[in-house]
C-alpha positions in Angstrom: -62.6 126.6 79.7 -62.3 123.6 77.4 -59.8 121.0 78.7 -59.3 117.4 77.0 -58.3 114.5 79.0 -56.4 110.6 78.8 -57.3 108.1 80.9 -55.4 105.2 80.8 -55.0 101.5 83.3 -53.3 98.5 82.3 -57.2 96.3 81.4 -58.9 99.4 80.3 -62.0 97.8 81.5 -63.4 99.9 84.6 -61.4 102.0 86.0 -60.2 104.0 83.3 -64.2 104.1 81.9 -64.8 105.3 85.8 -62.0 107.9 85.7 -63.4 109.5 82.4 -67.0 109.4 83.5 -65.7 111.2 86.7 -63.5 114.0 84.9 -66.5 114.5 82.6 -69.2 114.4 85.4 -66.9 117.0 87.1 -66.3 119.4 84.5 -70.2 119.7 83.1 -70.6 120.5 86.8 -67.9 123.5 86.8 -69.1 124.6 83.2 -66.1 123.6 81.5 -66.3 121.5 78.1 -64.3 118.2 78.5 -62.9 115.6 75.9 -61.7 112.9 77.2 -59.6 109.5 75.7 -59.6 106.5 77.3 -56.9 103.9 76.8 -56.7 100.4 77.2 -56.0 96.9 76.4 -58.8 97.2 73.7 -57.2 100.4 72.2 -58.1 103.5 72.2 -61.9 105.1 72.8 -62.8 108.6 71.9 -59.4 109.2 70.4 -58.6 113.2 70.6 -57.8 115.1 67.4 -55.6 117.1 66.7 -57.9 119.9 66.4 -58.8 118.9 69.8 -55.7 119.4 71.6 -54.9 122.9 69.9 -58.2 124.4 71.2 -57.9 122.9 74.7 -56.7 125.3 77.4 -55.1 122.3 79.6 -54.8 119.0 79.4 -55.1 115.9 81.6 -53.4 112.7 82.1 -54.9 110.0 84.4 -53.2 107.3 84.1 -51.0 103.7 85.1 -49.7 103.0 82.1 -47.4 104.9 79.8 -49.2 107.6 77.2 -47.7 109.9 74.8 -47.5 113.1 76.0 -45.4 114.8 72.7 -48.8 115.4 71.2 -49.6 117.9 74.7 -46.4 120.2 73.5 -48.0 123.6 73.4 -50.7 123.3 76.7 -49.8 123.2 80.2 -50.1 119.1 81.4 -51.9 117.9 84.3 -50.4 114.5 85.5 -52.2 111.6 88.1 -52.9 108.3 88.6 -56.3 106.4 87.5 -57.2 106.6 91.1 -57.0 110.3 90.9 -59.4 110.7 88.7 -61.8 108.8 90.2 -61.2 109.6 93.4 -60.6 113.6 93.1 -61.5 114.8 89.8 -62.4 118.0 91.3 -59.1 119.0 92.2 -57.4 117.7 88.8 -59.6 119.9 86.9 -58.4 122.5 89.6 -55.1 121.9 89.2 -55.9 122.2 85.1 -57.1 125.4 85.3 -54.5 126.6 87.5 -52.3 125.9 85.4 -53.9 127.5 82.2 -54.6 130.3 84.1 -50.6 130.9 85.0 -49.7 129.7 80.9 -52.0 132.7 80.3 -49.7 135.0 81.2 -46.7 133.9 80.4 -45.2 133.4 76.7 -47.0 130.0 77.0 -44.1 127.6 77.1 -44.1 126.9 80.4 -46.3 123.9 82.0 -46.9 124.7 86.0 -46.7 121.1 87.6 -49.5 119.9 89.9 -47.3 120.8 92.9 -47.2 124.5 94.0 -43.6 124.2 94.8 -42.4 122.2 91.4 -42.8 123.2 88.1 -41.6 119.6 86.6 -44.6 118.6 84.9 -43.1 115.5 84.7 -43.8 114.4 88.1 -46.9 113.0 89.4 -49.4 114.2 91.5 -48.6 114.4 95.0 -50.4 111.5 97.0 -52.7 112.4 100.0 -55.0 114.7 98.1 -54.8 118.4 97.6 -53.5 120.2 100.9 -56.2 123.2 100.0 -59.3 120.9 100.1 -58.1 119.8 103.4 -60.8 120.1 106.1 -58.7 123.1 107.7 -57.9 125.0 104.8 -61.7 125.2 104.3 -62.5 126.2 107.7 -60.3 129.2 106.8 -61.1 129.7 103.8 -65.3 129.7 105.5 -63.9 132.2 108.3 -62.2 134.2 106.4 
């Protein structure tokens, strides 16, 4: 699945460098190919193109600042914090590919949000993690 990606704190310095080195880490290790921007007080690295953004399948936004998301109109929208990124990667690129995977069959309009009862993409991500990577959702998952 190709995905591209934003990342995006107020310094630009670490965090955002750690959040794209984490999405990209992540999504090698799935077999997914990755672009990913990062935006800070220096402007913006590894800027996405156009071209980019129309081939992508999902898209991802970590970020604590403000980013422009008109240029993400036609592919479902993944939003989170910096912290996110670098903290759960794993399950943002989940939560991408969920929601390609739903866009795929539908007219692809519609953006699922990274809630499984909201479909505001508008919203951020849910703090506390992802319920199904929980420690007892795995156990079921490994009984099951």
């Amino acid at each position: 699945m190709k995905l591209v990606a934003v990342t995006s704190c107020p310094t630009g310095i670490a965090h955002s460098q750690m959040a794209a080195e984490n999405l990209e880490q992540t999504a090698e290790e799935q077999g997914h190919d990755i672009k990913v921007e990062v935006q800070g007080a220096m402007g913006a690295e590894n800027e996405l193109s156009d071209s980019d953004i129309e081939s992508a399948d999902a898209a991802i936004i970590a970020s604590d600042t403000s980013v422009s998301q008109d240029r993400f109109g036609g592919i479902p929208l993944i939003k989170g914090t910096v912290k996110d990124a670098v903290n759960d990667a794993e399950g943002m690129i989940a939560d991408a590919i969920a929601a390609a995977d739903g866009d795929a069959s539908d007219t692809g309009s519609d953006v699922d949000g990274s809630e499984s009862t909201s479909t505001d993409s508008t919203q951020p991500r849910r703090r506390g993690g992802d319920r199904s990577k929980s420690l007892v959702a795995r156990l079921k998952r490994l009984f099951s």
